[in-house]
C-alpha positions as a LaTeX table, in Angstrom:
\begin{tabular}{lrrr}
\hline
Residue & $x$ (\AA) & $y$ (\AA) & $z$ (\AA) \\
\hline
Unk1 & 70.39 & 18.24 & $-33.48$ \\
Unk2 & 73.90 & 20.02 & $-33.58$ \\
Unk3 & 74.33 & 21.81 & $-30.44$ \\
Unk4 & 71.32 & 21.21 & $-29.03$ \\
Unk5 & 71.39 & 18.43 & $-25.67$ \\
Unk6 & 68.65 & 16.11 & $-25.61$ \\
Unk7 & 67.99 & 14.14 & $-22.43$ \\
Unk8 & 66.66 & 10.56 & $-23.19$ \\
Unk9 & 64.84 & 8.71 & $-20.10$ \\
Unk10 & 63.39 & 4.95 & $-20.43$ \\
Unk11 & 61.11 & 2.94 & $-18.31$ \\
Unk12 & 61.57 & $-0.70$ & $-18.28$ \\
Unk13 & 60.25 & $-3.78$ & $-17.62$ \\
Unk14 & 60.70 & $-7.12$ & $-17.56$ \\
Unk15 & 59.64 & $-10.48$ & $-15.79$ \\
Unk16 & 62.44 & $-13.17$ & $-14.96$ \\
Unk17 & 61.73 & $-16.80$ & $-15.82$ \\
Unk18 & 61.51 & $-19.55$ & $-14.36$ \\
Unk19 & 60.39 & $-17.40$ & $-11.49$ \\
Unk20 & 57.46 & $-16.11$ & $-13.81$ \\
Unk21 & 56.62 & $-19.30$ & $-15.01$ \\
Unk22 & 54.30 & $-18.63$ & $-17.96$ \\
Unk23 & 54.19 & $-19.15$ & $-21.87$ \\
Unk24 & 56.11 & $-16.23$ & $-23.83$ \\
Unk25 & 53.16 & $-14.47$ & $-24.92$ \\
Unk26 & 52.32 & $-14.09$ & $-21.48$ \\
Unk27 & 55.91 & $-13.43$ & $-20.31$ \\
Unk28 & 55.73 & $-10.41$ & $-22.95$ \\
Unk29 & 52.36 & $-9.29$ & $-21.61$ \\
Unk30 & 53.52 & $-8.85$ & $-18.10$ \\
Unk31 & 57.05 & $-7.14$ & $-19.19$ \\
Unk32 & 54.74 & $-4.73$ & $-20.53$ \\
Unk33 & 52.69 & $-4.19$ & $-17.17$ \\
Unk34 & 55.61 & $-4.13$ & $-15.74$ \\
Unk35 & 57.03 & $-1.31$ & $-17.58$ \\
Unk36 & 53.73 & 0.46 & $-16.97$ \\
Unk37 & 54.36 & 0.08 & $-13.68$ \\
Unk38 & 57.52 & 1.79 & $-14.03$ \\
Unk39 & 55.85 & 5.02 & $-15.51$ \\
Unk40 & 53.19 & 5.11 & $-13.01$ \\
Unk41 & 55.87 & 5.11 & $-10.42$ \\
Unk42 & 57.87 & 8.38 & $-11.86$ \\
Unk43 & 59.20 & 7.32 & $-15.27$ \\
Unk44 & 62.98 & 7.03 & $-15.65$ \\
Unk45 & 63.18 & 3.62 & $-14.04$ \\
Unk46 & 62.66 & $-0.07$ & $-14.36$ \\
Unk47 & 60.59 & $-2.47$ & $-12.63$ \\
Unk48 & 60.17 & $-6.29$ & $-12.59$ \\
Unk49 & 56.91 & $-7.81$ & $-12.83$ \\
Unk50 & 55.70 & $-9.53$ & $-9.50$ \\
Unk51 & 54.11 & $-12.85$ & $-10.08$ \\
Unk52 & 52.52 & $-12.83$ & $-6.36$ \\
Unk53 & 51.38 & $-9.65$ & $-6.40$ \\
Unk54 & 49.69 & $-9.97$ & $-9.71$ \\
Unk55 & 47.80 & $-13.01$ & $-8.28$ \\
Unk56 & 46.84 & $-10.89$ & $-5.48$ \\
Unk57 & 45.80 & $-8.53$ & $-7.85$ \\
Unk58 & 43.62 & $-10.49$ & $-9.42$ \\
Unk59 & 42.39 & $-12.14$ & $-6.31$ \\
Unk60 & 41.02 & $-8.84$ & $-5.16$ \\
Unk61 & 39.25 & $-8.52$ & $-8.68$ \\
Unk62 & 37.69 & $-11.89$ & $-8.60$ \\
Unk63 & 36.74 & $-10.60$ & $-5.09$ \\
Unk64 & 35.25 & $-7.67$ & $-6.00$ \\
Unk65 & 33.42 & $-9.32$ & $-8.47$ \\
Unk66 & 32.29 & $-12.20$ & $-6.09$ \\
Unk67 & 30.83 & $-9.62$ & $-3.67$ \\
Unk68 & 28.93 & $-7.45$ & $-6.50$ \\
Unk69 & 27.37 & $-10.77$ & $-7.45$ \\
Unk70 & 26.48 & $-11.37$ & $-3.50$ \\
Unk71 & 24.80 & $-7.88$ & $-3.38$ \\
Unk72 & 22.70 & $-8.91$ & $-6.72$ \\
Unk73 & 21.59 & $-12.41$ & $-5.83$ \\
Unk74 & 20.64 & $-10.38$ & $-2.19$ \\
Unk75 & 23.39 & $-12.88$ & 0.11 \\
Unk76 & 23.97 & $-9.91$ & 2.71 \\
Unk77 & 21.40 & $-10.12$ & 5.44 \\
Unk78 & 21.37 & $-7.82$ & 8.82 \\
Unk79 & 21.35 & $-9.06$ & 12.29 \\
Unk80 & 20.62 & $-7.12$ & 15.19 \\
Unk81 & 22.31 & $-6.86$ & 18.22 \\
Unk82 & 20.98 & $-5.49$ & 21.04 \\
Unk83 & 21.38 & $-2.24$ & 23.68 \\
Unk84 & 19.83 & $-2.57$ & 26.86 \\
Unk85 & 19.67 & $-0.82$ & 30.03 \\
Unk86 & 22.11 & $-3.19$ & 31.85 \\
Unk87 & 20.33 & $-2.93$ & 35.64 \\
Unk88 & 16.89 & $-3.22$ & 34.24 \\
Unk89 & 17.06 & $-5.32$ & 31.11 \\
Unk90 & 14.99 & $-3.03$ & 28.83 \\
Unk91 & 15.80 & $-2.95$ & 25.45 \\
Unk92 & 16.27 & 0.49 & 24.21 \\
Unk93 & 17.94 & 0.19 & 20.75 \\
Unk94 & 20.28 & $-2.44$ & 18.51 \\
Unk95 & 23.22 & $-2.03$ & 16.08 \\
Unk96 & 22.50 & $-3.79$ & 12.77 \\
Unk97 & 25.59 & $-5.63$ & 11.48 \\
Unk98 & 26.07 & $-7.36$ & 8.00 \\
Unk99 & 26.77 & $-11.00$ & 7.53 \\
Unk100 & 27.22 & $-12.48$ & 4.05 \\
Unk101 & 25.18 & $-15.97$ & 3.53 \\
Unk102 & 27.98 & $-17.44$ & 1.14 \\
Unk103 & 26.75 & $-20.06$ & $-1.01$ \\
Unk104 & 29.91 & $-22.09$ & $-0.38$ \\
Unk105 & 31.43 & $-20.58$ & 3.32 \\
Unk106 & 28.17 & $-20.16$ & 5.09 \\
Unk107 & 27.29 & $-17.49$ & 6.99 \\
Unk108 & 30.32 & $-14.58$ & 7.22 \\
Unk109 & 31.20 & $-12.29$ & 9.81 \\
Unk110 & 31.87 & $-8.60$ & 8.37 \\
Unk111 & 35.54 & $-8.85$ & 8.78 \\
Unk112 & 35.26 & $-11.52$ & 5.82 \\
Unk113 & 34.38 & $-9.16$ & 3.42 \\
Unk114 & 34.10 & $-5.42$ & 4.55 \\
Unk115 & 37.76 & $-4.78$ & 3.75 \\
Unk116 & 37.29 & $-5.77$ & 0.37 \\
Unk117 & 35.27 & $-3.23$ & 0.00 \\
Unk118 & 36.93 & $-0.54$ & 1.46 \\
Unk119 & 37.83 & 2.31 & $-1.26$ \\
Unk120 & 36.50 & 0.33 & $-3.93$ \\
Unk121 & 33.20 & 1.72 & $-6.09$ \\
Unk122 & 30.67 & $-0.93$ & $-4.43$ \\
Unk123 & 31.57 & 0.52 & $-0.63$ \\
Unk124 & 28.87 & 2.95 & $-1.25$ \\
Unk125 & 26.73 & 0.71 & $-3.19$ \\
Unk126 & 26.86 & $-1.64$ & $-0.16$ \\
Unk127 & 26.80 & 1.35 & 2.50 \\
Unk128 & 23.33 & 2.41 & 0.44 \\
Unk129 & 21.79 & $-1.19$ & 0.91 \\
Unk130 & 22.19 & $-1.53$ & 4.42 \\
Unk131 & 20.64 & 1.60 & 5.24 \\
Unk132 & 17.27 & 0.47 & 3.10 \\
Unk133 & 17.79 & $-2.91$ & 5.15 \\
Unk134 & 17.92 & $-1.13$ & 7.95 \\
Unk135 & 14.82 & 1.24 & 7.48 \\
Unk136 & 12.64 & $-2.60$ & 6.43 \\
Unk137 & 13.56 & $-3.37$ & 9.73 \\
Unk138 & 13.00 & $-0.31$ & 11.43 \\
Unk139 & 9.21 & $-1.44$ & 10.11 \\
Unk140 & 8.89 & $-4.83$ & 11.13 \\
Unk141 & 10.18 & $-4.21$ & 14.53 \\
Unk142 & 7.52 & $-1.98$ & 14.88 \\
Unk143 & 4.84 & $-4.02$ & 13.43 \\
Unk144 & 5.79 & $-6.64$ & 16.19 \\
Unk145 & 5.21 & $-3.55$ & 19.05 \\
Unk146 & 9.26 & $-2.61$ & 19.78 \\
Unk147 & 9.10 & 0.53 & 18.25 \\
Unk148 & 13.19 & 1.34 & 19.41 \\
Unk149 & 16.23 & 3.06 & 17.46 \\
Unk150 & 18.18 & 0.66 & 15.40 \\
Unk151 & 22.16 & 2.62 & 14.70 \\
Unk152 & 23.31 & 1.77 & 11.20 \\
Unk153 & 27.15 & 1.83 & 10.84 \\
Unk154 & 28.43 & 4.81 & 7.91 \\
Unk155 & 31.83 & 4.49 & 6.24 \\
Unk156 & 33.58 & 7.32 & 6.39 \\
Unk157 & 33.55 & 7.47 & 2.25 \\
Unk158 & 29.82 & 6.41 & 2.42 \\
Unk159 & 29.36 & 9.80 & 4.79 \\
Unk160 & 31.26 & 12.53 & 2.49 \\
Unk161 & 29.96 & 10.99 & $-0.44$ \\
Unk162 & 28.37 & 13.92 & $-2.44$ \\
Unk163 & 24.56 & 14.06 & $-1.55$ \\
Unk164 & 24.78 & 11.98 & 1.21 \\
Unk165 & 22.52 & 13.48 & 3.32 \\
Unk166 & 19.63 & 14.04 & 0.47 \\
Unk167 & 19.96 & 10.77 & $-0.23$ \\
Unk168 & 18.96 & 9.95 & 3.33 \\
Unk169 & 16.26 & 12.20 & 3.08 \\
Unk170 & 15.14 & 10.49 & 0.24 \\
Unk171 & 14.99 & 6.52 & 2.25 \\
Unk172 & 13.51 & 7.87 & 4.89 \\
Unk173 & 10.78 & 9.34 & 2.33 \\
Unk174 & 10.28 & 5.49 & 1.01 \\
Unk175 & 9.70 & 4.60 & 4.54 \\
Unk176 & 7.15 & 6.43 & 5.93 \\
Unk177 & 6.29 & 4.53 & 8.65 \\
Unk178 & 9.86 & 4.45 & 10.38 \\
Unk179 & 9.63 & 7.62 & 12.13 \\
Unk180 & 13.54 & 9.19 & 12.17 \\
Unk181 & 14.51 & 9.86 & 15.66 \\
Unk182 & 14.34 & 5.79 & 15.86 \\
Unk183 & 17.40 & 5.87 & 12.82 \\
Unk184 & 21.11 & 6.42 & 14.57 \\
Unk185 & 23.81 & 6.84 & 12.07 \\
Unk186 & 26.99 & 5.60 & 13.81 \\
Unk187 & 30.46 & 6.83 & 12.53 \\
Unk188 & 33.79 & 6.76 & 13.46 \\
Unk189 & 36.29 & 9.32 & 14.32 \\
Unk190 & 38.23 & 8.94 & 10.80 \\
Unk191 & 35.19 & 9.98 & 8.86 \\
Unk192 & 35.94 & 13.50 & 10.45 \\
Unk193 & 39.70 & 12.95 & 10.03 \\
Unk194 & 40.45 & 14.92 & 6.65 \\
Unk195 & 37.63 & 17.80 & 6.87 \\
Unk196 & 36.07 & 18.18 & 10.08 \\
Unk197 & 34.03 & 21.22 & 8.77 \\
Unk198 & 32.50 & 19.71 & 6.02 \\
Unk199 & 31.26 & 16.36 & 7.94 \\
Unk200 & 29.69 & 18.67 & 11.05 \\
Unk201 & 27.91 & 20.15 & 8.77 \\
Unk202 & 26.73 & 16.92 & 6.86 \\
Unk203 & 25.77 & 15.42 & 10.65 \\
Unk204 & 24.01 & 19.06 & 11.50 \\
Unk205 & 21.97 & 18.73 & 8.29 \\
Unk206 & 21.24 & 14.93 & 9.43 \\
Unk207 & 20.35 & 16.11 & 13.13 \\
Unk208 & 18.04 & 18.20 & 11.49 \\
Unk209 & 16.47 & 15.77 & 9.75 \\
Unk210 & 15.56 & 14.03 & 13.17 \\
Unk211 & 18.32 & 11.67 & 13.12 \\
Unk212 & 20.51 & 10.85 & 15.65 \\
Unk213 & 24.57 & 10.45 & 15.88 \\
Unk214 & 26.98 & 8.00 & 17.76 \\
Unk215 & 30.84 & 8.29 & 17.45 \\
Unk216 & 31.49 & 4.60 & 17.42 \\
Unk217 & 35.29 & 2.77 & 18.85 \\
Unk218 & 35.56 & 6.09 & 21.18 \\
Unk219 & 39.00 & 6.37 & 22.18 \\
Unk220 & 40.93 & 4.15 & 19.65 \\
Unk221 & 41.76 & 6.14 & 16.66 \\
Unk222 & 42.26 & 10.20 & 16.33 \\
Unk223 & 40.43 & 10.85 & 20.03 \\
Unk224 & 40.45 & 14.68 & 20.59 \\
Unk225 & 38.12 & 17.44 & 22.58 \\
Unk226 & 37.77 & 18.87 & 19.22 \\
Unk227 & 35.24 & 15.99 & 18.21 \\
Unk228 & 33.40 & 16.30 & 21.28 \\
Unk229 & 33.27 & 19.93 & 20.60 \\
Unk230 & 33.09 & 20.42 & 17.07 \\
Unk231 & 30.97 & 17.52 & 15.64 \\
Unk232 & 27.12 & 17.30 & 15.74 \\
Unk233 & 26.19 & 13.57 & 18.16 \\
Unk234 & 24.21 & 12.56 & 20.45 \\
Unk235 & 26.22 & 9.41 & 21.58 \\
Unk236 & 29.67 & 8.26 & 22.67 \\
Unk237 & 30.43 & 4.47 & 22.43 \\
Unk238 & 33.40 & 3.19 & 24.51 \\
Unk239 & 35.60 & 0.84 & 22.54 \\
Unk240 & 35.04 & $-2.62$ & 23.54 \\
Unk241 & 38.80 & $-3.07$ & 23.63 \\
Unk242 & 38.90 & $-0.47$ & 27.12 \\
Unk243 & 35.90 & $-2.19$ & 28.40 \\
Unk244 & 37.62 & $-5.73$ & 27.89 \\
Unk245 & 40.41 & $-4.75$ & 29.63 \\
Unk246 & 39.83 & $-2.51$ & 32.51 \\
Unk247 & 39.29 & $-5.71$ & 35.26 \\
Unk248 & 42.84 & $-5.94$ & 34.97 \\
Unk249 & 44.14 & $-2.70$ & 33.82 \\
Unk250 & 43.86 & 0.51 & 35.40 \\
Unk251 & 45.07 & 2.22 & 33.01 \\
Unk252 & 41.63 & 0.99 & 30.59 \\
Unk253 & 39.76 & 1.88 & 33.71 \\
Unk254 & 40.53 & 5.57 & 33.65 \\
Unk255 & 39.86 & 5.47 & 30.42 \\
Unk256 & 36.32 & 4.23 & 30.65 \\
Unk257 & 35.86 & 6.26 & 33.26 \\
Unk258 & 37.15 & 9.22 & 31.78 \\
Unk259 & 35.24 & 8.81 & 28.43 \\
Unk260 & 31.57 & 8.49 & 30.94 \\
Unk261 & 32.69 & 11.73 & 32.50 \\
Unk262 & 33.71 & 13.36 & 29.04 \\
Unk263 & 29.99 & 11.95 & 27.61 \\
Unk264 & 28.16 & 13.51 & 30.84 \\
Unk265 & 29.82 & 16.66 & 30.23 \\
Unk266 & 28.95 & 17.54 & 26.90 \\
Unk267 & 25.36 & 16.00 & 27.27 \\
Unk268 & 25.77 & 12.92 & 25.35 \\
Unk269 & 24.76 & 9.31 & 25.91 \\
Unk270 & 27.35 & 6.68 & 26.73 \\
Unk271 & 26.99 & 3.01 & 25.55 \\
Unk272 & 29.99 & 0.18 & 26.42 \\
Unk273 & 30.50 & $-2.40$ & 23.40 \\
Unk274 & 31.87 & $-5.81$ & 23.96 \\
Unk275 & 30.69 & $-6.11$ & 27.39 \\
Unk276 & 31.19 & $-9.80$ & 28.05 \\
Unk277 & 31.03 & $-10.71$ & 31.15 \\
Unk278 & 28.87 & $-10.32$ & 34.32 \\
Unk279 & 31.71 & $-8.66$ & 36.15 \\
Unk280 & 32.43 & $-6.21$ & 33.16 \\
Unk281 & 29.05 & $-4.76$ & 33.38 \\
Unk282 & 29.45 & $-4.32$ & 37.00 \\
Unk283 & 32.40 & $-2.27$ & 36.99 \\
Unk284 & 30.15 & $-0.39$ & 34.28 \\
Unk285 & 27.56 & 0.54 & 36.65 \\
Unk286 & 29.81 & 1.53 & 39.24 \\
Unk287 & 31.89 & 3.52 & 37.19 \\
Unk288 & 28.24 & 5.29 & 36.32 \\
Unk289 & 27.54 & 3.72 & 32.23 \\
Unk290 & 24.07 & 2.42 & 32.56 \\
Unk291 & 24.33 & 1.15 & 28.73 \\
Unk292 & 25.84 & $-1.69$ & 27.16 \\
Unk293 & 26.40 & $-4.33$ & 24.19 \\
Unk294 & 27.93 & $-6.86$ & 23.78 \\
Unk295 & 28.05 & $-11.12$ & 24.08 \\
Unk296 & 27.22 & $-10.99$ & 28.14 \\
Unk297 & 23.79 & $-9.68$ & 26.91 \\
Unk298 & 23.49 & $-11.07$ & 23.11 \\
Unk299 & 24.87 & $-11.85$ & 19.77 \\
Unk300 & 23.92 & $-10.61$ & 16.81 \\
Unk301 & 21.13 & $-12.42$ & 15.45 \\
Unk302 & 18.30 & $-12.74$ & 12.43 \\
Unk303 & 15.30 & $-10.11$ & 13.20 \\
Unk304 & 12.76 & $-13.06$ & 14.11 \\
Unk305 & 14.98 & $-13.99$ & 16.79 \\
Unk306 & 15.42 & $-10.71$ & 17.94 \\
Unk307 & 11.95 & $-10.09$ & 18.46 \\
Unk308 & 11.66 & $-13.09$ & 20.28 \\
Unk309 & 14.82 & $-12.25$ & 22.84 \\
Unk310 & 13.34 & $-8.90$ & 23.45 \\
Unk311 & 10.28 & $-9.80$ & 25.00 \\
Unk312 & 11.49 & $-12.27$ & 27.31 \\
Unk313 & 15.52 & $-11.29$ & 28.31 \\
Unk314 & 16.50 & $-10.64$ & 31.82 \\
Unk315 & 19.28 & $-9.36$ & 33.16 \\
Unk316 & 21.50 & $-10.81$ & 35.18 \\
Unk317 & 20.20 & $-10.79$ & 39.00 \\
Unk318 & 24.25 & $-9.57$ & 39.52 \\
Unk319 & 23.41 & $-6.65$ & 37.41 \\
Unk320 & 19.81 & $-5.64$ & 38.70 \\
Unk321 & 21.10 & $-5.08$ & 42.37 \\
Unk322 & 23.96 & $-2.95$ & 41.06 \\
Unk323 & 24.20 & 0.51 & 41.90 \\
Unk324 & 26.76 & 3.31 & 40.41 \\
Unk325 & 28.81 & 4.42 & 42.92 \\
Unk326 & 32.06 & 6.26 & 43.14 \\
Unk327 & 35.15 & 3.81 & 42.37 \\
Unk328 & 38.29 & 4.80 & 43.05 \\
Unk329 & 41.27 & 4.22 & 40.18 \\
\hline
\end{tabular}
């Protein structure tokens, strides 16, 4: 090379045994992913090979492939929760919400398995079969006479995923008989988080189609006037977390209140999640919120059973002499 300088970089790794305890092939195998590692990370370095978080690694895998499975062998059913008009006790909507029928765990709240999916290639195949389960049961409800909007929950990736809202033009094609101003597409602030623009437009071209919008968890994550002003809805949802807490804390009070006064303002509907108690949907009336959800009223549960609770709840006689009145904070 004579003159010339020639800067040499490496990236290295290696695994440490006992601590990797594994036959030497294997040993060499993850030296090597570890030194891939390395290169991934900026080159010019080393890295050693974590044992745990290659198990974790491959727990998520197995995962993955568990749940792809589930979606095949149709495990994921959708319950219904209800939305009623708390002083009256008419049913005027539900939320469907995914539970996974495990062969082995029984039946599986979302939080069991919805973060598994979250920014991995079956989110949107997942996303995609719970609207169609939602449209099926858009029909039967209204076989059985309760013709009423049923709000599917969107992922934020689900919504910006390219042809998102032809695709829902296309399911609500397959199902005819579910007319579209009874389908609510609930979404949370974050989907609008990295491009506002683009996802009011994707809701506008939804609205359009004779959908309807809820920003779901109101209040919680990037809260700003901008939403309210900017995005395309037709429904704010308090976060059960305010609603849960504002007995006690005035502070989560003002807060409710504040997000019923917001939703007035700007036209929009106003529904309280996790109402639990009696007293909670008191305060909710007073404070003017004539909607809620929540275990006071319902769990989630199986269509059949839904159908059934519909045409016989009442509300409590605590809530059906309630009037909204001014309350002070």
């Amino acid at each position: 090379m004579d003159t010339e300088r020639v800067a040499v970089t490496a990236s290295i790794g290696y695994t440490v045994f006992p601590c990797d305890d594994a036959d030497a092939d294997t040993l060499l195998r993850h030296a090597d992913q570890a030194m891939y590692a390395a290169k991934q990370a900026g080159r010019n370095r080393f890295h050693q090979f974590d044992a745990a978080q290659e198990r974790a690694q491959r727990e998520l895998h197995e995962q993955g492939l568990r749940l792809s499975e589930a979606l095949t062998q149709a495990q994921f059913v959708l319950f219904l929760q209800p939305k009623v008009v708390m002083q009256t006790g008419q049913v005027v909507g539900a939320e469907a919400l995914a539970r996974w029928q495990h062969p082995e765990r029984g039946l599986l709240p979302p939080g069991a398995f919805l973060p598994l999916l979250d920014g991995t290639a079956l989110e949107i195949v997942f996303g995609q079969w719970v609207v169609e389960a939602a449209l099926a049961q858009l029909e039967l409800l209204q076989k059985a006479g309760l013709p009423m909007p049923v709000s599917i929950n969107i992922s934020a990736r689900h919504l910006q995923h390219p042809g998102f809202g032809a695709w829902m033009e296309q399911c609500l094609a397959r199902h005819p008989k579910v007319a579209p101003s009874r389908v609510e597409l609930e979404i949370t602030e974050s989907a609008a988080l990295y491009d506002l623009a683009a996802v009011a437009d994707t809701l506008a071209g939804l609205r359009a189609l004779g959908l309807s919008v809820a920003l779901d968890d109101f209040g919680t994550g990037y809260s700003s006037l901008t939403y309210l002003r900017r995005l395309p809805m037709d429904t704010l949802k308090i976060d059960q977390s305010f609603v849960q807490g504002m007995l006690d804390d005035t502070g989560d009070r003002a807060i409710v209140q504040g997000v019923i006064g917001l939703a007035r303002s700007f036209g929009y509907q106003v529904i309280a999640e996790g109402v639990e108690t009696i007293e909670q949907g008191q305060m909710l009336q007073q404070l003017g919120c004539a909607h809620g959800q929540g275990y006071c009223i319902a769990r989630p549960m199986p269509i059949d059973t839904f159908i059934d609770w519909a045409r016989r709840w009442q509300p409590p006689v605590q809530w059906q002499h309630q009037h909204a009145e001014d309350y002070s904070i």
